[in-house]
gemmi code that builds the backbone of each chain (N, CA, C; Angstrom):
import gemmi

chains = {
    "A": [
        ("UNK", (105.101, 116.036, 94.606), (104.476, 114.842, 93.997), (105.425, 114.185, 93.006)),
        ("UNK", (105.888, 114.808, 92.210), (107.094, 114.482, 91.011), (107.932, 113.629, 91.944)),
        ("UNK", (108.385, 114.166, 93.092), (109.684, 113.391, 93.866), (109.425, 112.034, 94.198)),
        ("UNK", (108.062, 112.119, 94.910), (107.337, 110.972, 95.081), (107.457, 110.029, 94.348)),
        ("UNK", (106.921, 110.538, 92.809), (106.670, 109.520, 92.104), (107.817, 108.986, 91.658)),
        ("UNK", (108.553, 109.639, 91.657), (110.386, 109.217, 90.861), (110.711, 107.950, 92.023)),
        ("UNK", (110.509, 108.677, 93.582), (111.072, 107.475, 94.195), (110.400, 106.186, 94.288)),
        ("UNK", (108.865, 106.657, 94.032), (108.201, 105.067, 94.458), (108.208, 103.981, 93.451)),
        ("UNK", (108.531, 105.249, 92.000), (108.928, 104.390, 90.725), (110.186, 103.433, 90.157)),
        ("UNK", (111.043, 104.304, 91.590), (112.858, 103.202, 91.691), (112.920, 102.511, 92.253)),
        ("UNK", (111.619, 102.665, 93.776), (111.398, 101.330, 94.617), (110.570, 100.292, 93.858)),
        ("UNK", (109.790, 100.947, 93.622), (108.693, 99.534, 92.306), (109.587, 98.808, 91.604)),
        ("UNK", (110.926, 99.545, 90.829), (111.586, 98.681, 89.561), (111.966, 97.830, 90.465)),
        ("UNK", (113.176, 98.471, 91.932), (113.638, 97.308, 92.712), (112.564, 95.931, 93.373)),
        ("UNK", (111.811, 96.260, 93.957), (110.986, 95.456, 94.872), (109.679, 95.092, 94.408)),
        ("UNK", (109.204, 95.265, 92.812), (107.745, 95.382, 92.654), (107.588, 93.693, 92.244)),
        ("UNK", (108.244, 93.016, 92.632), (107.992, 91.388, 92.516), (108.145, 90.934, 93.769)),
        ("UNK", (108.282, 91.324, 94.369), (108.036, 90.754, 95.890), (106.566, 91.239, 96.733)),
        ("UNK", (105.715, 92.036, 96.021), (104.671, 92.712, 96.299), (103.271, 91.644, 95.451)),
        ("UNK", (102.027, 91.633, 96.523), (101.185, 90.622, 95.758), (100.463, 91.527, 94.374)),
        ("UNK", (99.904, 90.262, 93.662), (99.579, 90.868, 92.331), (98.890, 91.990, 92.347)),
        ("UNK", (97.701, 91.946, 93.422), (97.114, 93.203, 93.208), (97.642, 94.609, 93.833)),
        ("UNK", (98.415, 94.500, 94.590), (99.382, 95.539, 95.108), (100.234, 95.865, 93.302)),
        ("UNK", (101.230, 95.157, 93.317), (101.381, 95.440, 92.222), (100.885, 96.087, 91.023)),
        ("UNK", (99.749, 95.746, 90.669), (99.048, 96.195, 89.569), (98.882, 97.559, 90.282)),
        ("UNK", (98.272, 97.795, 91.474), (97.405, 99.094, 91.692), (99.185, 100.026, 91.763)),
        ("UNK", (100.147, 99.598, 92.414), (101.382, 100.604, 91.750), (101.434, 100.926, 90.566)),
        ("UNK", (101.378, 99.618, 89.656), (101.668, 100.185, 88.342), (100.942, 100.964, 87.967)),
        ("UNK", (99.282, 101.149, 88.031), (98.784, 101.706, 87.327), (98.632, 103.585, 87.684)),
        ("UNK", (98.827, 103.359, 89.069), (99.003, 104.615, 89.386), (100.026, 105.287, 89.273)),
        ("UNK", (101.554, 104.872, 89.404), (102.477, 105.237, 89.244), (103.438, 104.905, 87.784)),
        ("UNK", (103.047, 104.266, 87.267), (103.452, 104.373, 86.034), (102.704, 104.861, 84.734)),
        ("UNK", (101.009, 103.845, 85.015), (100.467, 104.492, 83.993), (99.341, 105.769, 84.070)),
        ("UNK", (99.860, 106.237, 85.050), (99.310, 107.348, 85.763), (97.400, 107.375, 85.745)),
        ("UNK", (96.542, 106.376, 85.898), (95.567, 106.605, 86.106), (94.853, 106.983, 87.490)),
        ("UNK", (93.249, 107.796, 87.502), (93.230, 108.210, 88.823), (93.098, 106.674, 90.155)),
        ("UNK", (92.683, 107.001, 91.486), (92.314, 105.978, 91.751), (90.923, 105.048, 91.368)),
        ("UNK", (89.703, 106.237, 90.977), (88.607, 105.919, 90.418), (88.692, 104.864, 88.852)),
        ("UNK", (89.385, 105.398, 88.108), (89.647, 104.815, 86.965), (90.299, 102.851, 87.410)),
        ("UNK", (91.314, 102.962, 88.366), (91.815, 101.845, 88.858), (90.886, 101.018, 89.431)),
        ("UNK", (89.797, 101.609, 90.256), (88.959, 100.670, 90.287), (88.210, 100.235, 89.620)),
        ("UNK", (87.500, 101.054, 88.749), (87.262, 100.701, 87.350), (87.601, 99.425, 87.034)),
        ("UNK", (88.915, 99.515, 86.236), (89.569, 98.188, 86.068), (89.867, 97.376, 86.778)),
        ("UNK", (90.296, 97.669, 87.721), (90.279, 95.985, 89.012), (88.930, 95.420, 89.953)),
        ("UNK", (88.019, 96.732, 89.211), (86.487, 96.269, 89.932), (86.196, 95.804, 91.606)),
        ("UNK", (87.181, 96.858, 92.056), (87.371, 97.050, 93.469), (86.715, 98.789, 93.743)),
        ("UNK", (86.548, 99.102, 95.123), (85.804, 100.456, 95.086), (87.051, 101.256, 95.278)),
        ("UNK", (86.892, 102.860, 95.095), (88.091, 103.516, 95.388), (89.160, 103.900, 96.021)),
        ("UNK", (88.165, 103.271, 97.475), (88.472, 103.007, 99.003), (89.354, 101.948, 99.105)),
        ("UNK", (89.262, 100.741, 98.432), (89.843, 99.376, 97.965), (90.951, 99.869, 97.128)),
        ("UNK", (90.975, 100.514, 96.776), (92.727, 100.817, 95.511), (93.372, 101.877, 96.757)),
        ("UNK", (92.497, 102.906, 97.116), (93.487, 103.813, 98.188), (94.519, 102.549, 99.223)),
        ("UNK", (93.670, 102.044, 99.620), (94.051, 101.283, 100.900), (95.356, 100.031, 100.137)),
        ("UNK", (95.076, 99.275, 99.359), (96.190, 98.846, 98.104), (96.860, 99.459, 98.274)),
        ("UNK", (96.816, 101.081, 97.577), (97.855, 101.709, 97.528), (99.161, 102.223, 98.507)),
        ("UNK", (98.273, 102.211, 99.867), (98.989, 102.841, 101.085), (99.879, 101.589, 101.202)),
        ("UNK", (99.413, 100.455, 101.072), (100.056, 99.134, 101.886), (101.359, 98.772, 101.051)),
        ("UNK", (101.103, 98.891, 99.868), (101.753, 98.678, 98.833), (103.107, 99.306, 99.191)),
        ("UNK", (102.947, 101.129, 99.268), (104.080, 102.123, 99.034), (104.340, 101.730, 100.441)),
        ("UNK", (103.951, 101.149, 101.544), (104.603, 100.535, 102.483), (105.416, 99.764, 102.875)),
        ("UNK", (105.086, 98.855, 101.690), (105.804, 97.814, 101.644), (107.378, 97.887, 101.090)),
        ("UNK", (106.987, 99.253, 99.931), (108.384, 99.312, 99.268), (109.210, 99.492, 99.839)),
        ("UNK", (108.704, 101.248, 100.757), (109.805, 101.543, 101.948), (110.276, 100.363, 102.752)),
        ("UNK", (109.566, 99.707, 103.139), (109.722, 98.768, 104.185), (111.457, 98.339, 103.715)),
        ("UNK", (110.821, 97.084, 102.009), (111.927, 96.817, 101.708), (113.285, 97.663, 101.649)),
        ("UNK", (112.866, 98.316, 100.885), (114.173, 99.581, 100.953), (114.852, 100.085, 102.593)),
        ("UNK", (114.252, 99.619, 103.465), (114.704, 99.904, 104.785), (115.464, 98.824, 105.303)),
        ("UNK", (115.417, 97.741, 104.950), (115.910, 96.478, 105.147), (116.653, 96.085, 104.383)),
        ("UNK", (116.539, 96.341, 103.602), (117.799, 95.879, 102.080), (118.713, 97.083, 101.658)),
        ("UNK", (118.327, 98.084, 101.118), (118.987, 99.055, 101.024), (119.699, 99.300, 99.456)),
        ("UNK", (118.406, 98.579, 98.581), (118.947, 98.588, 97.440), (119.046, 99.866, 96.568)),
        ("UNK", (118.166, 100.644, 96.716), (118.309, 101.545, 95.986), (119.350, 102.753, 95.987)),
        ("UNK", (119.546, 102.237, 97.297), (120.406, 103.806, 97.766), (122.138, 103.234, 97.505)),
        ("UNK", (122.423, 101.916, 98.036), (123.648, 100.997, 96.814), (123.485, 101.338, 95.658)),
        ("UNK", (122.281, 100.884, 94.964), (122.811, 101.210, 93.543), (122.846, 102.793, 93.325)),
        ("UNK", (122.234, 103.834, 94.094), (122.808, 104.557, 93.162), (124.398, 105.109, 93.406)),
        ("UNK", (124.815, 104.719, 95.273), (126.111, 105.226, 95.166), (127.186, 104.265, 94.372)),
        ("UNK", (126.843, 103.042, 93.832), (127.649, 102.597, 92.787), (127.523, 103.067, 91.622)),
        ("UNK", (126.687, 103.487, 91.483), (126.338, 104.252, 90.042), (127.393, 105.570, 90.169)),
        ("UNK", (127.420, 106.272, 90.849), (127.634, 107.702, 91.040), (129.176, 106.900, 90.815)),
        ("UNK", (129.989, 106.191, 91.839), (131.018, 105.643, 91.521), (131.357, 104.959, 90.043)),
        ("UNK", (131.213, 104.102, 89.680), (131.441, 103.755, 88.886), (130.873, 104.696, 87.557)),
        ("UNK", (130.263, 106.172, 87.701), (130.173, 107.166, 86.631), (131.696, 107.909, 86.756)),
        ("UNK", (132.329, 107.746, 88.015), (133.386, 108.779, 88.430), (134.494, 107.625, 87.801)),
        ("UNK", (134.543, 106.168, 87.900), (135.705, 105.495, 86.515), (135.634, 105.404, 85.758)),
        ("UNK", (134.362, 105.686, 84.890), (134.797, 106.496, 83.579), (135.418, 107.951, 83.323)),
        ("UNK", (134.987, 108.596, 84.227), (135.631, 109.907, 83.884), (137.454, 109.798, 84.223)),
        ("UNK", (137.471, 109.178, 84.993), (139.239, 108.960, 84.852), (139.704, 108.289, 84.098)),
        ("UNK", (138.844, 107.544, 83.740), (139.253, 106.540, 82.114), (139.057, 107.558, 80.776)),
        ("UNK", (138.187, 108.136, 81.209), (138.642, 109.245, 79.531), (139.492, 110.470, 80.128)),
        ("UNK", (139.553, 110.574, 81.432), (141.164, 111.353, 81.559), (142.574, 111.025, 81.448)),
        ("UNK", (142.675, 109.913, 81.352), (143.630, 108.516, 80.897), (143.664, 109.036, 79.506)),
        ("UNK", (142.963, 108.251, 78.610), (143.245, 108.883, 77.197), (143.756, 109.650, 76.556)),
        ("UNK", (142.731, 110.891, 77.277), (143.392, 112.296, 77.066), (144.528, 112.332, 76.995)),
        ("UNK", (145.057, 111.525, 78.546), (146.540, 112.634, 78.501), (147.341, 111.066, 78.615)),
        ("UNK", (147.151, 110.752, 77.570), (147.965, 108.990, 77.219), (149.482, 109.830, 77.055)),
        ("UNK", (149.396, 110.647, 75.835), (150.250, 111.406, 75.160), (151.423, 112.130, 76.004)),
        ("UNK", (150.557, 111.927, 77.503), (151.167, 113.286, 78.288), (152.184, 112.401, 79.328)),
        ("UNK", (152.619, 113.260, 80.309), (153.619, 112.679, 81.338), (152.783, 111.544, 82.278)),
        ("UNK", (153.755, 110.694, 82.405), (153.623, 109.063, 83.138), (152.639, 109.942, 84.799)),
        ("UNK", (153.639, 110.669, 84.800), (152.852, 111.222, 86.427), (151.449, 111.510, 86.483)),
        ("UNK", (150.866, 111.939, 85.603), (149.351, 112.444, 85.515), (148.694, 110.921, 85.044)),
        ("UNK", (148.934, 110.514, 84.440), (148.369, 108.781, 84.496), (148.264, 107.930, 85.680)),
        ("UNK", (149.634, 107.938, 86.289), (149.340, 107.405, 87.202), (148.580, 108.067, 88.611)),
        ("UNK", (148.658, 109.269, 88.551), (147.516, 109.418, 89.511), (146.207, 108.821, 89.109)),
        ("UNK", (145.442, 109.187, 88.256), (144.759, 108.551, 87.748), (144.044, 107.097, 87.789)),
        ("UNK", (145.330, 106.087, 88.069), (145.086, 105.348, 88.219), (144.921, 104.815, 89.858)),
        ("UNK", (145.675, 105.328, 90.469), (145.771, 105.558, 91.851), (144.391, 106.006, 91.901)),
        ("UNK", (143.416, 106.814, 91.564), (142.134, 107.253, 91.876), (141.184, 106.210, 91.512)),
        ("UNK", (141.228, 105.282, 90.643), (140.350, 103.955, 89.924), (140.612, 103.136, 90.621)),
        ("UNK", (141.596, 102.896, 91.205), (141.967, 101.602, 92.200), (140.688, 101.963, 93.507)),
        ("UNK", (141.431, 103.023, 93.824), (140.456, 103.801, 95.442), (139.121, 103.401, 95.231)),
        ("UNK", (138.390, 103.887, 93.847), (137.224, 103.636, 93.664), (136.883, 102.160, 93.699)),
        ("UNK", (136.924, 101.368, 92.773), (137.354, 100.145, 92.635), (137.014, 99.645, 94.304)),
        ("UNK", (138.215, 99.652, 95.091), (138.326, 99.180, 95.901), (136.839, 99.536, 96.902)),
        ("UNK", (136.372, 100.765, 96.795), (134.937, 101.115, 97.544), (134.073, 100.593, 97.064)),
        ("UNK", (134.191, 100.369, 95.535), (132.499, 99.775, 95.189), (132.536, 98.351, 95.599)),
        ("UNK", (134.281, 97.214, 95.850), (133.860, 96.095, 96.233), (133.474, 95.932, 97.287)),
        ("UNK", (134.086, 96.860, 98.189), (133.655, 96.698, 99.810), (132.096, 97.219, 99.793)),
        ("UNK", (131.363, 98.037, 99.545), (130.099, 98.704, 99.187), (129.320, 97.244, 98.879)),
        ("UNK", (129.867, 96.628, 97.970), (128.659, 95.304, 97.313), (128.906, 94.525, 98.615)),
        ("UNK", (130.151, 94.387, 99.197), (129.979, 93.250, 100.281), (129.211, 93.924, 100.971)),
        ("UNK", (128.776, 94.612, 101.525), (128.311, 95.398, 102.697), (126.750, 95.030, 102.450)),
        ("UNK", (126.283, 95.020, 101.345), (124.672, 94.444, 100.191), (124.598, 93.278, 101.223)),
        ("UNK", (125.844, 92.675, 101.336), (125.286, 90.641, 101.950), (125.293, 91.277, 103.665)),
    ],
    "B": [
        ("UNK", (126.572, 68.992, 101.256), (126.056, 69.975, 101.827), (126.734, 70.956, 102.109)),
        ("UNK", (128.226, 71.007, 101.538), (128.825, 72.286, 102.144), (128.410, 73.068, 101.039)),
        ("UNK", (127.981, 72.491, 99.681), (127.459, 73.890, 98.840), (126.095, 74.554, 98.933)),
        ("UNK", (125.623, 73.822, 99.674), (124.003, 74.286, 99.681), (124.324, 74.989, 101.461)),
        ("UNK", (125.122, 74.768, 102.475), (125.588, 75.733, 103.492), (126.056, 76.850, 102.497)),
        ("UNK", (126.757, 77.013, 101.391), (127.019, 78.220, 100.964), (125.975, 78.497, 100.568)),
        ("UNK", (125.372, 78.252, 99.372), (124.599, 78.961, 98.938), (123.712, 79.237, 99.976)),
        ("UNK", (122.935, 78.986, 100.822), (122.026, 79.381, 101.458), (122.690, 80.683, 102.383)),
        ("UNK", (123.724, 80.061, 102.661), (124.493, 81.200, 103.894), (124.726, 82.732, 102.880)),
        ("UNK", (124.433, 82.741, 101.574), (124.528, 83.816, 100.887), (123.188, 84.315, 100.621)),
        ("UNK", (122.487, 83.222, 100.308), (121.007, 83.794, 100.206), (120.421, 84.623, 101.156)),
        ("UNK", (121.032, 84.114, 102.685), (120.858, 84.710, 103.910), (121.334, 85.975, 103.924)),
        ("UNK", (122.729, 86.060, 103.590), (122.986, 87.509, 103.612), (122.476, 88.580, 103.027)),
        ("UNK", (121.893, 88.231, 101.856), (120.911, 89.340, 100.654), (119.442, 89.122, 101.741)),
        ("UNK", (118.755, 88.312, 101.761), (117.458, 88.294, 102.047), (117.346, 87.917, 103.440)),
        ("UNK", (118.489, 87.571, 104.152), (117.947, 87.136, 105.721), (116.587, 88.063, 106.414)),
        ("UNK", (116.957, 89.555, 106.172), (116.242, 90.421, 107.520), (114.195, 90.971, 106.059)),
        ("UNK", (114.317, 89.735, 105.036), (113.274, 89.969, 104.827), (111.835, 88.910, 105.247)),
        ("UNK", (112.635, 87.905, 106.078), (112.389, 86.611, 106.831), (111.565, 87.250, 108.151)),
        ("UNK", (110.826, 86.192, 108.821), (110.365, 86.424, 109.583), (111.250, 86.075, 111.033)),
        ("UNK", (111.009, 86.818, 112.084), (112.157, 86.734, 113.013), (112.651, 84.892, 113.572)),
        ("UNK", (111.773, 84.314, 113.556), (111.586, 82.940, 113.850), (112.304, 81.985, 112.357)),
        ("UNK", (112.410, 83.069, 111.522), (112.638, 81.743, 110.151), (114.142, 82.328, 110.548)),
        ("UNK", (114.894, 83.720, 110.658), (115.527, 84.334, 110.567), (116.677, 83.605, 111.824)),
        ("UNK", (115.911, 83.315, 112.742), (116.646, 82.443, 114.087), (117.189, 81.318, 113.840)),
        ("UNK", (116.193, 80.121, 112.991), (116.293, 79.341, 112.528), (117.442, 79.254, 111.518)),
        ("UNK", (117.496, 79.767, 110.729), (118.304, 79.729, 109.684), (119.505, 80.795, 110.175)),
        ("UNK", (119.560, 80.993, 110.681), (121.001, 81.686, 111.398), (122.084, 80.021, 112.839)),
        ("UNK", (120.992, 79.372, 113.454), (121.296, 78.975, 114.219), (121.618, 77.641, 113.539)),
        ("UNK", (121.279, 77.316, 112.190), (121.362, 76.064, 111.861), (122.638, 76.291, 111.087)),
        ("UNK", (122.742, 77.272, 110.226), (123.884, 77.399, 109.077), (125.172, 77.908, 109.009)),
        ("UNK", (124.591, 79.279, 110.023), (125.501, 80.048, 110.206), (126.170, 79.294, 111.985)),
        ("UNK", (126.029, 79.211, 113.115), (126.616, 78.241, 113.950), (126.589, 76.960, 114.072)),
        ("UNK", (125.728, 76.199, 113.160), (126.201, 74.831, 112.803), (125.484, 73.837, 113.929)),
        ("UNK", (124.462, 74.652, 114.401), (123.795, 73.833, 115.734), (122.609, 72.498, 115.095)),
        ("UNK", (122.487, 71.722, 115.837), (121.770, 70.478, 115.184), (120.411, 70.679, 115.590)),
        ("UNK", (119.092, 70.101, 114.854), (117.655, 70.579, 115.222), (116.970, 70.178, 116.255)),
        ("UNK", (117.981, 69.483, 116.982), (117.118, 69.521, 117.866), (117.583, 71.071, 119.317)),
        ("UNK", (119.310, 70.808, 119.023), (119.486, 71.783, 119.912), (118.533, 72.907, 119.305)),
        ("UNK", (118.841, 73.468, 118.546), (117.855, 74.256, 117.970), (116.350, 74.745, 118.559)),
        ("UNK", (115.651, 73.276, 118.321), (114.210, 73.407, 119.653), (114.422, 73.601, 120.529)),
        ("UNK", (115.350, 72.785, 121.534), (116.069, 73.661, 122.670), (116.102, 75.061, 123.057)),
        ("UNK", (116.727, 75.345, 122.555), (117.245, 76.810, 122.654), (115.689, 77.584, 122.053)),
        ("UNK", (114.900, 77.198, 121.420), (113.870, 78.725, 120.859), (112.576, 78.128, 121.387)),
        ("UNK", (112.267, 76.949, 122.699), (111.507, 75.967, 123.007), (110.205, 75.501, 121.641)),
        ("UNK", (111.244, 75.052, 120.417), (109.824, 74.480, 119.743), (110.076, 72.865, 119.281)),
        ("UNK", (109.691, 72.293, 119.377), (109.590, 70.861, 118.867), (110.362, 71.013, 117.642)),
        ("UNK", (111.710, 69.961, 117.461), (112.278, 69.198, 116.772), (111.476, 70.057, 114.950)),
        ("UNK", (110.072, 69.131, 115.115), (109.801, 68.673, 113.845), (109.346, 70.542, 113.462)),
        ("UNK", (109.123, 71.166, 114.630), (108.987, 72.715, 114.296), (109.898, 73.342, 113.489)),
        ("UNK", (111.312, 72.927, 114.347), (112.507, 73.607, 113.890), (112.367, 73.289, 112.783)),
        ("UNK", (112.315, 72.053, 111.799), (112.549, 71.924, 110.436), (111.644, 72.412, 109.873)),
        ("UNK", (110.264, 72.331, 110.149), (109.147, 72.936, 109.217), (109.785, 74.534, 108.958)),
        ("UNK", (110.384, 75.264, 110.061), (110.514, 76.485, 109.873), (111.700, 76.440, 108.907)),
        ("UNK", (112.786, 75.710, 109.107), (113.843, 75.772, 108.364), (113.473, 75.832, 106.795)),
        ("UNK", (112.528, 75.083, 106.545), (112.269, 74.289, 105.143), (111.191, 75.533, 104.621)),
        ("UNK", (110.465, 76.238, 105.555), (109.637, 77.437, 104.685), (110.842, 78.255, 104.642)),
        ("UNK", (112.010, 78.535, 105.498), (112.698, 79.759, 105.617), (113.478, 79.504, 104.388)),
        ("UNK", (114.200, 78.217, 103.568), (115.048, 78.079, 102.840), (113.982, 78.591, 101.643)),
        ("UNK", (112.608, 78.263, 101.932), (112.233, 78.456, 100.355), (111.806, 79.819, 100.368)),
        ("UNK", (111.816, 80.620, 100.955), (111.497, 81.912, 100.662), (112.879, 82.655, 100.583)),
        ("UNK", (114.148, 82.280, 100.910), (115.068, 82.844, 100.193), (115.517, 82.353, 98.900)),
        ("UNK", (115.600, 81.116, 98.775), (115.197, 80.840, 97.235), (114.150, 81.543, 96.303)),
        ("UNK", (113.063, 81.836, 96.786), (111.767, 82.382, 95.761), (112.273, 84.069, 96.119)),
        ("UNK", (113.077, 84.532, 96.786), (113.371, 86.003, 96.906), (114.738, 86.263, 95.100)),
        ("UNK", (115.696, 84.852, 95.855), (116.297, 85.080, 94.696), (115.544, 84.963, 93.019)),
        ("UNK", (114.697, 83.814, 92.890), (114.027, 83.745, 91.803), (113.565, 85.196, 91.235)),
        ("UNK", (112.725, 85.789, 92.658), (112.567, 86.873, 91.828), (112.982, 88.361, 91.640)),
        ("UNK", (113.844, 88.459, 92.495), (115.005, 89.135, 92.324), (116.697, 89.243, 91.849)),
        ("UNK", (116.851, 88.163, 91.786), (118.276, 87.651, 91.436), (119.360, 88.380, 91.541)),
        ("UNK", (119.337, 89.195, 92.961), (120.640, 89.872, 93.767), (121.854, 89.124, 93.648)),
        ("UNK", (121.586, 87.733, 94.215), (122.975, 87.106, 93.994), (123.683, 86.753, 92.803)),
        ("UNK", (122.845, 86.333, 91.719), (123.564, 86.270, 90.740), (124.393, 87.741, 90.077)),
        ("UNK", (123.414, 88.389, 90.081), (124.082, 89.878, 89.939), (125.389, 90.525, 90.632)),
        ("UNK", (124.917, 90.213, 91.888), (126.563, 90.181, 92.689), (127.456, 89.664, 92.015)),
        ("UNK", (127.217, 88.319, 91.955), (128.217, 87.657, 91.633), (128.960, 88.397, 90.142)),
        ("UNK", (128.319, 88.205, 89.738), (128.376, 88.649, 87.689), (129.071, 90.101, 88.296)),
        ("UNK", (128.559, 90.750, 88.769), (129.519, 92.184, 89.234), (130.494, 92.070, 89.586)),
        ("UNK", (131.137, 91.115, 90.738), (132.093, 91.169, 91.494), (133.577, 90.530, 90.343)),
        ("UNK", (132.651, 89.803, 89.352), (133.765, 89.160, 88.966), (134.071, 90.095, 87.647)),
        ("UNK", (133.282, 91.079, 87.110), (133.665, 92.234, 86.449), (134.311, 93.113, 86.926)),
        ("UNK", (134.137, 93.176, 88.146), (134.763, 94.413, 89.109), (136.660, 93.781, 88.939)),
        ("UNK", (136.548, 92.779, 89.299), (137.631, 92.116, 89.326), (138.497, 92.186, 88.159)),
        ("UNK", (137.607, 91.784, 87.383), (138.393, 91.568, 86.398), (138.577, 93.397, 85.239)),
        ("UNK", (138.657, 94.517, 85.990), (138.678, 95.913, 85.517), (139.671, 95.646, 86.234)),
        ("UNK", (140.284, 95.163, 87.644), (141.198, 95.581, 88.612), (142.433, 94.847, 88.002)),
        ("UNK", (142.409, 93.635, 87.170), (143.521, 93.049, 86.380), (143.460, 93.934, 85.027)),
        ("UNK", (142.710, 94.439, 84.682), (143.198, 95.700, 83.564), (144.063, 96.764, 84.246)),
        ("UNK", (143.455, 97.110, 85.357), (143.884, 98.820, 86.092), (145.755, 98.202, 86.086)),
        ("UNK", (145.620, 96.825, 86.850), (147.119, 96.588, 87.110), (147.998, 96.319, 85.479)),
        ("UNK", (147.428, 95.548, 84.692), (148.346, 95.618, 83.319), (148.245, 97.080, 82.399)),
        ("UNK", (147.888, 98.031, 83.165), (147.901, 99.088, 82.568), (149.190, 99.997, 83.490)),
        ("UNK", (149.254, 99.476, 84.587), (150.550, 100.057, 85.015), (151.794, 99.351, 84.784)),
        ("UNK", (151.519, 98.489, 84.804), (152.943, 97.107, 84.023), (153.556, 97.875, 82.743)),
        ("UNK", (152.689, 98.103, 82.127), (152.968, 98.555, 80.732), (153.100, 100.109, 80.441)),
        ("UNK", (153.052, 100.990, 81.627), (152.959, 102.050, 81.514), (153.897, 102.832, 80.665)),
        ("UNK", (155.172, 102.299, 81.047), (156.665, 102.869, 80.619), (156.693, 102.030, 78.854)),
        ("UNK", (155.583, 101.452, 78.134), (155.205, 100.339, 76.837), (154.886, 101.716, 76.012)),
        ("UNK", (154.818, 100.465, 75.295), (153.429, 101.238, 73.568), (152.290, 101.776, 74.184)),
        ("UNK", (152.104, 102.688, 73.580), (150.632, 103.355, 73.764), (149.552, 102.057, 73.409)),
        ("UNK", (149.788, 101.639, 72.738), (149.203, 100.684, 71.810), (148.589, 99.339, 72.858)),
        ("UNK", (149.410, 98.746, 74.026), (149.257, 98.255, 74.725), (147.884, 98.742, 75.745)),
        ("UNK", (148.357, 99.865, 76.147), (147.202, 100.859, 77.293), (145.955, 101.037, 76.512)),
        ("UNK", (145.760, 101.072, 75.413), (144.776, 101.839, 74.707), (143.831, 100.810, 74.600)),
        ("UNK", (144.259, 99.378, 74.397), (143.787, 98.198, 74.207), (143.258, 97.855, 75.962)),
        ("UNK", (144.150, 97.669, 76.728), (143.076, 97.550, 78.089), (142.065, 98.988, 78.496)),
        ("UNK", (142.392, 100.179, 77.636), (141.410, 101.083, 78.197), (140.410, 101.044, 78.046)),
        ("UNK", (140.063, 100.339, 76.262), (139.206, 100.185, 75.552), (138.421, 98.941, 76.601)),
        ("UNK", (138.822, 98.003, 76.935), (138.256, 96.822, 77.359), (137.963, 97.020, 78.617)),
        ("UNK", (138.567, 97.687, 79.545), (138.055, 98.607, 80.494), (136.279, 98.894, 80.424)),
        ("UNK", (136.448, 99.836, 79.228), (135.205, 100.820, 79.062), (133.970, 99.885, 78.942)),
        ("UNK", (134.355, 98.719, 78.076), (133.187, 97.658, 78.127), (132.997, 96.915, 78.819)),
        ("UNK", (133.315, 96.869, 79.833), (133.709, 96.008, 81.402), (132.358, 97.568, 81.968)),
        ("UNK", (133.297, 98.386, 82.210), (132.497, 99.222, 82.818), (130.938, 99.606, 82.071)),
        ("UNK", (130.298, 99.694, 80.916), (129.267, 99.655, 80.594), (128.235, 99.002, 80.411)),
        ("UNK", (128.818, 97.483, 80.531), (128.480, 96.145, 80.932), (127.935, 96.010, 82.620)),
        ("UNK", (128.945, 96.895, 83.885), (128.310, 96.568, 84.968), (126.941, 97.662, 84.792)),
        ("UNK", (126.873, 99.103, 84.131), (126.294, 99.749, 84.251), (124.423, 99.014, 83.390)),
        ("UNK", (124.780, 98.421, 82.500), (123.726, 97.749, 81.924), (122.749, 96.662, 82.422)),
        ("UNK", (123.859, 96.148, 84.123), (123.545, 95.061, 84.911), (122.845, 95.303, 85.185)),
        ("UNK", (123.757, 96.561, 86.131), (122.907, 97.377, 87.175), (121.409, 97.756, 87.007)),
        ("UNK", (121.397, 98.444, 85.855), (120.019, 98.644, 85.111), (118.812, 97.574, 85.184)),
        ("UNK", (119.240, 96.856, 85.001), (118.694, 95.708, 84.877), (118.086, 95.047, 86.299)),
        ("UNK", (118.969, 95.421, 87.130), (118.422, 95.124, 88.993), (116.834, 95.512, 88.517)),
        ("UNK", (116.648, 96.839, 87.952), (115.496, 97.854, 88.269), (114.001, 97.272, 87.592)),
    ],
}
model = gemmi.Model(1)
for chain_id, residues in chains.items():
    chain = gemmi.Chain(chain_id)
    for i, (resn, *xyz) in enumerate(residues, 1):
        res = gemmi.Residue()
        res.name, res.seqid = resn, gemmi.SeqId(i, " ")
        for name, pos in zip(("N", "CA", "C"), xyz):
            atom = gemmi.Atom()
            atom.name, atom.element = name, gemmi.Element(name[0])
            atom.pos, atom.b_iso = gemmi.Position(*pos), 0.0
            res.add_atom(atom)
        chain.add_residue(res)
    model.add_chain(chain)
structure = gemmi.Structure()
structure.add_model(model)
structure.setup_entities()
């Protein structure tokens, strides 16, 4: 359930404006502000049956997007990348002091990267 | 119109396959091969004034995708950060055999280049 919720909560940040209001709301409230489905109808004064069925269409929709776009799974391998040029940028530092050869590998490794995350974003269009 | 062929021909690339297959035809056959509306009806048998009605919902729902997602601007704003880390990476090897003093200054500006895309990124979510 935890996994669930982590992912439907990275698809919501990406895609939860392209989803209608009441889809929307019934994500948020279940997945962010963690109420049951009873309580949700409650507040949207729909029956429980009415927020389940919301709900299914909704987390449908996200996948959907995420199947077609492919945003989440870009950002995080740019993330993961661009976490790996900082770490050669504070291995740079480190060894500023030290021999030209260990720098420039270094840099030789930021370029490589570099060069994947631009081709990676073109690949987005 | 060659900027609104770009922009749209980019809008297409982020949001084309969230189009419906008919807006998706349309707006591939008009922008991307440059065919005129009527060939257009031709080729997918719908009336002239079809082809445009579809064209004219298809342009505005990649417009209202960007509104509320704003992939492209983000691209953009990325690509030209990305870029502009890759004219640091290179004046950091220019200067390699320099002052420390030189490197330390693009490493630094580096790092805020790079925490800047990471804050973007964030921001997709």
């Amino acid at each position: 359930m935890f996994e669930k919720l982590v992912e439907v909560g990275l698809l919501f940040d990406f895609y939860g404006k392209l989803l209608s209001t009441k889809q929307y709301n019934v994500i948020e409230l279940y997945y962010i502000h963690d109420l049951s489905l009873s309580e949700i109808g409650e507040q949207l004064s729909i029956s429980r049956q009415g927020v389940y069925d919301n709900l299914k269409r909704a987390e449908n929709h996200l996948y959907s997007y995420e199947q077609k776009l492919g945003l989440v799974k870009k950002f995080n391998d740019n993330q993961n990348k661009i976490k790996e040029i900082l770490d050669h940028i504070n291995k740079i530092s480190v060894h500023l002091e030290q021999s030209d050869y260990v720098i420039k590998n270094d840099i030789k490794r930021i370029e490589t990267i570099i060069i994947d995350i631009l081709k990676n974003d073109q690949e987005v269009k």
